[in-house]
Backbone as CSV, one residue per row, in Angstrom:
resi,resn,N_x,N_y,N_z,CA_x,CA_y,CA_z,C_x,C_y,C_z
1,UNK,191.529,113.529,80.922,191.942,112.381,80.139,193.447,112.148,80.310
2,UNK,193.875,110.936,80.458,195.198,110.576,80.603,195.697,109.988,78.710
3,UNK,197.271,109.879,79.336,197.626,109.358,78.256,197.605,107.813,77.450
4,UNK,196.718,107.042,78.894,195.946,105.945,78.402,194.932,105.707,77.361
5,UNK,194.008,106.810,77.945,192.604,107.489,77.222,193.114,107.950,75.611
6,UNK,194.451,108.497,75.723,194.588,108.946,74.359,194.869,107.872,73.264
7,UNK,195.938,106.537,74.116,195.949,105.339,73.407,194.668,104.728,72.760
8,UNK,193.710,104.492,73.659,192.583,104.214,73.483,191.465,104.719,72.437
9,UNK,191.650,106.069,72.431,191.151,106.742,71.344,191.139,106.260,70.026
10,UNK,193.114,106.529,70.333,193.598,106.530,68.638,193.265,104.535,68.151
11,UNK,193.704,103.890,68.867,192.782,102.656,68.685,191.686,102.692,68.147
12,UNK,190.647,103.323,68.807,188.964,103.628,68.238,188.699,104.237,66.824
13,UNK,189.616,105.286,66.940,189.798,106.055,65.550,190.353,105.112,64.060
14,UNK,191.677,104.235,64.708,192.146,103.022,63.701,191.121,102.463,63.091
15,UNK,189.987,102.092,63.949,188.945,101.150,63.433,188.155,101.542,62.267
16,UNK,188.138,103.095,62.239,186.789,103.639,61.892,187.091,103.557,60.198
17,UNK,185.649,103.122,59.479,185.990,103.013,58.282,184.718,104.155,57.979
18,UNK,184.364,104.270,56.326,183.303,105.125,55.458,181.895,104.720,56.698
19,UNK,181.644,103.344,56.536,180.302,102.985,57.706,180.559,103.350,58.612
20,UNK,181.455,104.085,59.548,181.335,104.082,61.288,179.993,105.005,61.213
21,UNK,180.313,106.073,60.794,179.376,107.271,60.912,177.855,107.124,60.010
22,UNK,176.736,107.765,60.781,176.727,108.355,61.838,176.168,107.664,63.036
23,UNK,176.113,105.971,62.593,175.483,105.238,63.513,176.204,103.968,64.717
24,UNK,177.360,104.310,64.272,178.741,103.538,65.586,179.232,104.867,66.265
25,UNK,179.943,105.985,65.492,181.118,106.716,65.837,180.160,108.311,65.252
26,UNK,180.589,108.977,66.247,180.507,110.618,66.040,181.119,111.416,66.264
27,UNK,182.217,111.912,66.293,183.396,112.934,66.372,182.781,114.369,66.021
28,UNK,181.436,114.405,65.689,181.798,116.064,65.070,180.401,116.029,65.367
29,UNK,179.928,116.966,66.697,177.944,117.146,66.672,178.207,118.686,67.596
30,UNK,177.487,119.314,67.393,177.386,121.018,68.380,176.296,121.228,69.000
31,UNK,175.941,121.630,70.158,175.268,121.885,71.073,174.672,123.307,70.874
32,UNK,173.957,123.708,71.779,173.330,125.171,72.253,174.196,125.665,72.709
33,UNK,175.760,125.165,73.199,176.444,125.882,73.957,177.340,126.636,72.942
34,UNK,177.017,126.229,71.893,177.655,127.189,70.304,176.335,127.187,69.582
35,UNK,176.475,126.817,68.160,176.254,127.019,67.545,174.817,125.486,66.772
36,UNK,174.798,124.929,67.644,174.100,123.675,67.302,172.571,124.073,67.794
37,UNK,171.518,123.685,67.787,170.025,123.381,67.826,169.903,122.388,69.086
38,UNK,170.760,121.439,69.515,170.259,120.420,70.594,171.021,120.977,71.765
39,UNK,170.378,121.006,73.376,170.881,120.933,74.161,171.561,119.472,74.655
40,UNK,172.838,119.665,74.966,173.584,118.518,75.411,172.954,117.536,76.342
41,UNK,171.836,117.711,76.514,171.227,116.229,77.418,170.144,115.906,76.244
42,UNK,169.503,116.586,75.482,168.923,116.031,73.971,169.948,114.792,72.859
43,UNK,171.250,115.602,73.310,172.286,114.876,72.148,172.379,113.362,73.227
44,UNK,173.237,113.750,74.339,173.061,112.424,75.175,172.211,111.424,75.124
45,UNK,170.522,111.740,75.019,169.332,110.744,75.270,169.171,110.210,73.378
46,UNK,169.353,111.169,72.806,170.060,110.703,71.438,171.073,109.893,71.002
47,UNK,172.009,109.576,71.631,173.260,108.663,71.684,173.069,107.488,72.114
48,UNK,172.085,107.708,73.221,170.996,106.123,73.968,170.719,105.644,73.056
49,UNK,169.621,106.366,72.476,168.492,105.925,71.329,168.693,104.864,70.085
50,UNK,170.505,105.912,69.496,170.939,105.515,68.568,171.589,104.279,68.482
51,UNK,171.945,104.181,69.968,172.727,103.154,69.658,174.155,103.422,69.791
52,UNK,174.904,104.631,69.738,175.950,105.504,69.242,177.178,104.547,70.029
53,UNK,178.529,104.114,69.877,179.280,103.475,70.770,180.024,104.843,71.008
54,UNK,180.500,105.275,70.364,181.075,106.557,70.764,181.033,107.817,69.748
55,UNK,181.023,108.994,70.741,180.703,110.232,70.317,181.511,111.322,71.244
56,UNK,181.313,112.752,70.543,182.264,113.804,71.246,181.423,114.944,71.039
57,UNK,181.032,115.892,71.580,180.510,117.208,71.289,182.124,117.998,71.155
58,UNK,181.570,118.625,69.506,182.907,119.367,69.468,182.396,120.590,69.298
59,UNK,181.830,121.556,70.508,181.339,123.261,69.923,182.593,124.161,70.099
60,UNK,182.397,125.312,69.031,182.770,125.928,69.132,183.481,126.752,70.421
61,UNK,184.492,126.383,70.810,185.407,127.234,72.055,184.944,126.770,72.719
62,UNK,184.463,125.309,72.994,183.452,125.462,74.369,183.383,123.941,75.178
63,UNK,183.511,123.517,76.178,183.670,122.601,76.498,182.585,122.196,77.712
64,UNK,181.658,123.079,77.582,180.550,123.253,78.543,179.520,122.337,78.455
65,UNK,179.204,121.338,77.477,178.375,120.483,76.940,179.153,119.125,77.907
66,UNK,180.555,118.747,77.392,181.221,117.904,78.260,180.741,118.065,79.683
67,UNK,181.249,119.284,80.322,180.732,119.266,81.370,179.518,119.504,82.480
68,UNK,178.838,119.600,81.530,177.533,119.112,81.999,176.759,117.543,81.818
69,UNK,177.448,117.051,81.033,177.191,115.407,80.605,177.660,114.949,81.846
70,UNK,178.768,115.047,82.493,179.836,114.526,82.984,178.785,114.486,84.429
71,UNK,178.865,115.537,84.447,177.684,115.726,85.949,176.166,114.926,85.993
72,UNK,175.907,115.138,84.805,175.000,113.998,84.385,174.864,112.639,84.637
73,UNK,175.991,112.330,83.969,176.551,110.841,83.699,177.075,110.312,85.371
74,UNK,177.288,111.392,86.041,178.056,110.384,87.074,176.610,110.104,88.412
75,UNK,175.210,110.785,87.575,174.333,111.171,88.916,173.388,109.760,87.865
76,UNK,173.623,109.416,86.973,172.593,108.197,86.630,173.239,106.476,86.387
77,UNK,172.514,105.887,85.971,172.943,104.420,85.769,173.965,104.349,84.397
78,UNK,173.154,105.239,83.694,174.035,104.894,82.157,175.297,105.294,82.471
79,UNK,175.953,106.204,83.736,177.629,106.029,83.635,178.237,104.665,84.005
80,UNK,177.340,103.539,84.286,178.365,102.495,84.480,178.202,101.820,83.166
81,UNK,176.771,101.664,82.474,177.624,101.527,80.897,178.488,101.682,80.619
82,UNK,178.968,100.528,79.271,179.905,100.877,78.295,179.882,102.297,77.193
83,UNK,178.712,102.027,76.596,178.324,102.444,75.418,177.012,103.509,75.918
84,UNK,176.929,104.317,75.131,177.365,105.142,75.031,178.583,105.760,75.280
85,UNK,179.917,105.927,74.846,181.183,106.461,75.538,180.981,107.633,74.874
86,UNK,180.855,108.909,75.960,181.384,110.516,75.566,182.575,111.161,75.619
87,UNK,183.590,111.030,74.470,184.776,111.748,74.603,184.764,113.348,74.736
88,UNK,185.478,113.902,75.450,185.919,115.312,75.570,186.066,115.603,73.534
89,UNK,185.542,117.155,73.451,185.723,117.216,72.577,185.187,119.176,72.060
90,UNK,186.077,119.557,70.989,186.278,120.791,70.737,186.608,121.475,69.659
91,UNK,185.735,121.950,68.658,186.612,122.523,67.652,186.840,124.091,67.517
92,UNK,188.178,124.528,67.100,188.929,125.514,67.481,189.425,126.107,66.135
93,UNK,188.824,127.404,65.621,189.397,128.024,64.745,190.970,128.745,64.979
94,UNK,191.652,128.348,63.566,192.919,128.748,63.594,193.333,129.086,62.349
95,UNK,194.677,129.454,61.999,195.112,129.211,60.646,196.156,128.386,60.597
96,UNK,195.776,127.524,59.109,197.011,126.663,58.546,197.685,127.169,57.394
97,UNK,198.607,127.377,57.335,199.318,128.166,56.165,198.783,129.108,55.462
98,UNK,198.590,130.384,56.883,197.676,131.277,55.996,196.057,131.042,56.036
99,UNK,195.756,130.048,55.795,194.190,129.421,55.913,193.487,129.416,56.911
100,UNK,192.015,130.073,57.110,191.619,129.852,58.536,190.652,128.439,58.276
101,UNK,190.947,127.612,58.796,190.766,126.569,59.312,190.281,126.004,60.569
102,UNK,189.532,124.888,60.838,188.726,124.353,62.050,189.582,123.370,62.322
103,UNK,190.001,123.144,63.699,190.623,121.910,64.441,189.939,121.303,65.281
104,UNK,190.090,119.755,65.261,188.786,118.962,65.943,190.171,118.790,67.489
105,UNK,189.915,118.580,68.681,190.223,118.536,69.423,189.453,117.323,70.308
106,UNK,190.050,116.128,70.362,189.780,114.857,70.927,189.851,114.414,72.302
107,UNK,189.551,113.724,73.025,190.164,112.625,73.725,190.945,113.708,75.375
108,UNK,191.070,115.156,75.061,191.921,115.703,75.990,191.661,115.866,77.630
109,UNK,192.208,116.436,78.554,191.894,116.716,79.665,191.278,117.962,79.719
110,UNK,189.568,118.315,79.906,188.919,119.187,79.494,189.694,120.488,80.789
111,UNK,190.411,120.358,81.970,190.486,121.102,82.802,191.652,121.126,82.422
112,UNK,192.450,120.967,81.294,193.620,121.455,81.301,194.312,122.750,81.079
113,UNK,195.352,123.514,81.456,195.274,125.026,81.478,195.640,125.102,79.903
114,UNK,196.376,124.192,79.263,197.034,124.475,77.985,195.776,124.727,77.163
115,UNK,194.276,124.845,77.324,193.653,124.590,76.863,192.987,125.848,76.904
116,UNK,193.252,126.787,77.883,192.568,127.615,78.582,192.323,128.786,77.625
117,UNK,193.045,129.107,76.827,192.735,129.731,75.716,191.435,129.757,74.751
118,UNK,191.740,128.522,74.475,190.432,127.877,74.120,188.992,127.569,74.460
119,UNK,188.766,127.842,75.506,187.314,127.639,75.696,186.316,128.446,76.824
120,UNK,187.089,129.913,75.667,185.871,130.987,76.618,185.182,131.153,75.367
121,UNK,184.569,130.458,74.374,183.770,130.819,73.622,183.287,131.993,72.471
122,UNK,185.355,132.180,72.771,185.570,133.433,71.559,186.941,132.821,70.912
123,UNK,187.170,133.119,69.747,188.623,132.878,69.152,189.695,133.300,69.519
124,UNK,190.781,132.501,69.176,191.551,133.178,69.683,192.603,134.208,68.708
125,UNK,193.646,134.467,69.384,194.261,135.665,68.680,195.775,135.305,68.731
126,UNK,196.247,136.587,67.652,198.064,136.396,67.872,198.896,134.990,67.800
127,UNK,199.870,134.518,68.352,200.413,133.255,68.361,199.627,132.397,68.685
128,UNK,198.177,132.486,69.645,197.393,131.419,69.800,196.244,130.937,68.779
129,UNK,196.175,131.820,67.555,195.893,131.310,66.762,196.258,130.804,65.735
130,UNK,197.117,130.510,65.654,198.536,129.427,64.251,197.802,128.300,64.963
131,UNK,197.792,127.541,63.601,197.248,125.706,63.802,198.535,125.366,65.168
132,UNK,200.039,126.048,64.367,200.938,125.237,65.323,200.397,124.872,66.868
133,UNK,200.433,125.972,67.682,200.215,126.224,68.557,198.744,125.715,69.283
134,UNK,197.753,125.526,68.559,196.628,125.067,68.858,196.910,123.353,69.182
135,UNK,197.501,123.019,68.511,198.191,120.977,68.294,198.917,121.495,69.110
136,UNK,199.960,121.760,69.474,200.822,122.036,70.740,199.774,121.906,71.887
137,UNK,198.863,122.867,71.905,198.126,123.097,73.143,197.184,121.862,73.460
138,UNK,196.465,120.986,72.305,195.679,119.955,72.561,196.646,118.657,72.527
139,UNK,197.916,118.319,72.421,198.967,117.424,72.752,198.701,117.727,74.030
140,UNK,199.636,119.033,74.832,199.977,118.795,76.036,198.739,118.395,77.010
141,UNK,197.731,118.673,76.329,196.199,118.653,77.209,196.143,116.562,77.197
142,UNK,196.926,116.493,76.396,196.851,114.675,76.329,195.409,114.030,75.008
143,UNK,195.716,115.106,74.145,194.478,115.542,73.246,194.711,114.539,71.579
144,UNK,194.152,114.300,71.135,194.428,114.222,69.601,193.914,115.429,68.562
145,UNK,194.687,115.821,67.572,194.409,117.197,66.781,193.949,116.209,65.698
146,UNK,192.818,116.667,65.156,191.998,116.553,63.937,191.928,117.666,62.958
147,UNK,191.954,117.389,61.733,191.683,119.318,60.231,190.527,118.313,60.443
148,UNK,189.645,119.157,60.480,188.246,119.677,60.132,188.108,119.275,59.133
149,UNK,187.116,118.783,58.095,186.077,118.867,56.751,187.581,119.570,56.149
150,UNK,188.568,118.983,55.432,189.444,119.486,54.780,189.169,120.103,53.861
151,UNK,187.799,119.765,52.864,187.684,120.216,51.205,186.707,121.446,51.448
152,UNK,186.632,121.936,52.632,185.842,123.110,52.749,186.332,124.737,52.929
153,UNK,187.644,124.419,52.953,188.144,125.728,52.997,189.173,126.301,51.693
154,UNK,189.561,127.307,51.623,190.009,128.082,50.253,191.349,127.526,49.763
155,UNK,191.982,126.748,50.731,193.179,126.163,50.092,192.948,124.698,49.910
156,UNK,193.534,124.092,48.425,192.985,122.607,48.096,193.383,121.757,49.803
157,UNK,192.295,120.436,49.775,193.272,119.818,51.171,194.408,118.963,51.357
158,UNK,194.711,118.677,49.860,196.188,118.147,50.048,197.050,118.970,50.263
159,UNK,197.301,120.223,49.942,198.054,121.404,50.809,198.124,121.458,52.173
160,UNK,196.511,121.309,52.497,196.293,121.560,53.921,196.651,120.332,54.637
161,UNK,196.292,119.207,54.225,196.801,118.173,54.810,198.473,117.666,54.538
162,UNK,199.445,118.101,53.469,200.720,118.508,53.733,201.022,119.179,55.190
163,UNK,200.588,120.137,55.190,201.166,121.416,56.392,200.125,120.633,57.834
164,UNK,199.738,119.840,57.673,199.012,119.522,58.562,200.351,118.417,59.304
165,UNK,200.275,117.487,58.537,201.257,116.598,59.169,202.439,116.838,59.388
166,UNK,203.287,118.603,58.706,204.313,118.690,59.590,204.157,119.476,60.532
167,UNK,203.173,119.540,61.167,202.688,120.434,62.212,202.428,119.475,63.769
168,UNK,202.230,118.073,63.054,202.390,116.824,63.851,200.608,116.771,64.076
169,UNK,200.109,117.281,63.090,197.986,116.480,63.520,198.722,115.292,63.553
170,UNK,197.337,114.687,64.336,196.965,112.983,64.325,196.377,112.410,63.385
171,UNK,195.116,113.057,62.745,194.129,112.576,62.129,193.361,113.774,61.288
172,UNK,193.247,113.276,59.973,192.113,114.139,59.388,190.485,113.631,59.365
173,UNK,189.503,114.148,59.276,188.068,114.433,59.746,187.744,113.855,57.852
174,UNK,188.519,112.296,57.969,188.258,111.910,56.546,186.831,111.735,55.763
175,UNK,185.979,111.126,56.619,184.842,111.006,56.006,183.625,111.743,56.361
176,UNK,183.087,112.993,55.612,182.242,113.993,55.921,181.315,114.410,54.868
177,UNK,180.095,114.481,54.850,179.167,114.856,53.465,179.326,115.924,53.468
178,UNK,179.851,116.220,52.430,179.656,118.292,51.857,178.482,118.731,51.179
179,UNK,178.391,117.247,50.844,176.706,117.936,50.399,175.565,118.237,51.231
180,UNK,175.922,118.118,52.261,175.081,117.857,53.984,173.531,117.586,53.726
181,UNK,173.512,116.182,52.819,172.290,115.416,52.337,171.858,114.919,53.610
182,UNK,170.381,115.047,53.328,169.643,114.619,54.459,170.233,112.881,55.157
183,UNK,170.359,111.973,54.389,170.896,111.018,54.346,172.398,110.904,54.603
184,UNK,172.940,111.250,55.689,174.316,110.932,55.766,174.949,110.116,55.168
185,UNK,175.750,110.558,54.533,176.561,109.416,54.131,178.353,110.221,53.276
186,UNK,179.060,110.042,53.534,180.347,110.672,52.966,180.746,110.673,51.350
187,UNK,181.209,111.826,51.107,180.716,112.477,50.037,181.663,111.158,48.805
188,UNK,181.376,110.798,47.578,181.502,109.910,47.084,183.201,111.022,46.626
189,UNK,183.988,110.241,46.165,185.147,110.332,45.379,185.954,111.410,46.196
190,UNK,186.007,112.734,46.652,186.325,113.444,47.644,186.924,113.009,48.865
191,UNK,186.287,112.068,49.477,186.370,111.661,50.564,187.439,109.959,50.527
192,UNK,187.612,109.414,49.099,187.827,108.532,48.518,189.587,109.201,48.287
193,UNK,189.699,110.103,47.849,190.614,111.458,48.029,191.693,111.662,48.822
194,UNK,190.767,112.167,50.206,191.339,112.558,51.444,191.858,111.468,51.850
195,UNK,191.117,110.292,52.434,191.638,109.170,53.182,192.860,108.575,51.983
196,UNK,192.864,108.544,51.253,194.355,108.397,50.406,195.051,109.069,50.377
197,UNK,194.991,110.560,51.031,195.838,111.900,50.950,196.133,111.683,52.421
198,UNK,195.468,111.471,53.513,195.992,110.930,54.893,196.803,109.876,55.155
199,UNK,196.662,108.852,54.134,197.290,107.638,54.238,198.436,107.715,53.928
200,UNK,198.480,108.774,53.271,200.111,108.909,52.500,201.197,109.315,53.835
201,UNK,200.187,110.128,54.423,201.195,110.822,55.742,201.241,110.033,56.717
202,UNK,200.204,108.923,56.812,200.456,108.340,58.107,199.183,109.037,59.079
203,UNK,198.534,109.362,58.651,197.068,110.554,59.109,196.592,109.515,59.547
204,UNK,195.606,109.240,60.737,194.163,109.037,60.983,193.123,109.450,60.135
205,UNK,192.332,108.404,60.166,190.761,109.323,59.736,189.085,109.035,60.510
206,UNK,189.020,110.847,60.616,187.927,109.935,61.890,186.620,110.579,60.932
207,UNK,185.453,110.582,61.671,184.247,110.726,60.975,183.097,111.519,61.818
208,UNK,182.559,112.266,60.914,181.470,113.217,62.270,180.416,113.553,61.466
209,UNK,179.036,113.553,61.880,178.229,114.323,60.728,177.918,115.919,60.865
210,UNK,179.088,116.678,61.838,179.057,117.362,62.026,177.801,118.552,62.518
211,UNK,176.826,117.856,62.836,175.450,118.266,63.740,175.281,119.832,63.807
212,UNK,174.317,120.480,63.923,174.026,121.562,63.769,172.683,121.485,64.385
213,UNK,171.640,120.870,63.382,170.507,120.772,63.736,169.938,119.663,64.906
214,UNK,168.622,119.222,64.350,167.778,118.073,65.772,168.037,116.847,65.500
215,UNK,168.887,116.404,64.780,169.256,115.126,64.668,170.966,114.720,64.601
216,UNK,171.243,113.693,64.948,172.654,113.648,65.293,173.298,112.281,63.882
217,UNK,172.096,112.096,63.075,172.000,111.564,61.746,171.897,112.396,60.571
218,UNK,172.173,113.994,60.754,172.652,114.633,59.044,173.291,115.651,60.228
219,UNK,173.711,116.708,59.043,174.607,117.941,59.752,173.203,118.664,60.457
């Protein structure tokens, strides 16, 4: 991904309101190649189906779903489509002030070395695991940094989203069901919350139903 692609992104991301997800925009779905139930050509023929304009597999350490789409995509018709668009995509445990925390990783150059840390499918360690350094590493990759589901971890997320934006994220992962109701839909007043706690900083907010299971319509 160039630093065009990243313009472009954050454009896409501008747009996204409470409705993008989970039936325009998907930022947050996991594969077999972590921790998810669908193999990455299930999620793909799923993204057809749906309708999806854009989406990202973000597994755990792993960027192996991308690249097997990619090989995919360039051997059929649907790569000269628009829509479906598959962004590069990755989430990366770290800590934020103390907090271990999930970082969504966007838009980047999946072969980039700054990245290389990141995606042997184990965590990382020492200085490479501080949030700092993780946003350092998905910048230089030409990446956008996303906090994860902010209200899910042990420190409130206006803390986390403080230390987030002087750390230089792009965007927080504003609209997400915690109640992970069969019915997607972002969690009422919480989420009403965050995107006013992002707005304050100047944050993005993107949206994912964060996938696990056989559908790319609840977690």
């Amino acid at each position: 991904m160039s630093n065009i692609d990243s313009i472009k992104l954050k454009k896409i991301i501008k747009s996204i309101t409470k409705e993008s997800c989970p039936n325009t925009i998907n930022f947050h779905i996991h594969s077999t190649y972590s921790d998810g139930s669908l193999t990455a050509k299930e999620i793909y023929n799923q993204a057809i189906e749906l309708n999806i304009d854009h989406y990202a597999i973000t597994d755990h350490h792993s960027v192996d779903a991308y690249i097997e789409l990619s090989k995919l995509e360039d051997a059929t018709l649907n790569y000269k489509l628009s829509f479906p668009k598959l962004w590069t995509g990755i989430e990366i445990t770290c800590l934020l002030k103390g907090c271990l925390v999930h970082v969504l990783g966007l838009g980047f150059d999946h072969k980039s070395k700054y990245l290389s840390p990141y995606i042997d499918n184990k965590s990382a360690i020492g200085n490479e695991l501080l949030a700092s350094t993780v946003v350092d590493s998905i910048h230089k990759a030409n990446g956008i940094a996303v906090l994860a589901h902010p209200a899910r971890y042990k420190l409130p997320f206006d803390i986390l989203i403080d230390e987030a934006s002087k750390l230089g994220f792009d965007a927080v992962e504003t609209w997400y069901n915690y109640e992970r109701a069969n019915n997607w839909i972002p969690s009422e007043f919480v989420c009403d919350k965050i995107f006013d706690c992002a707005n304050s900083y100047s944050l993005l907010s993107t949206c994912g139903t964060d996938s696990h299971g056989l559908s790319l319509l609840r977690r």
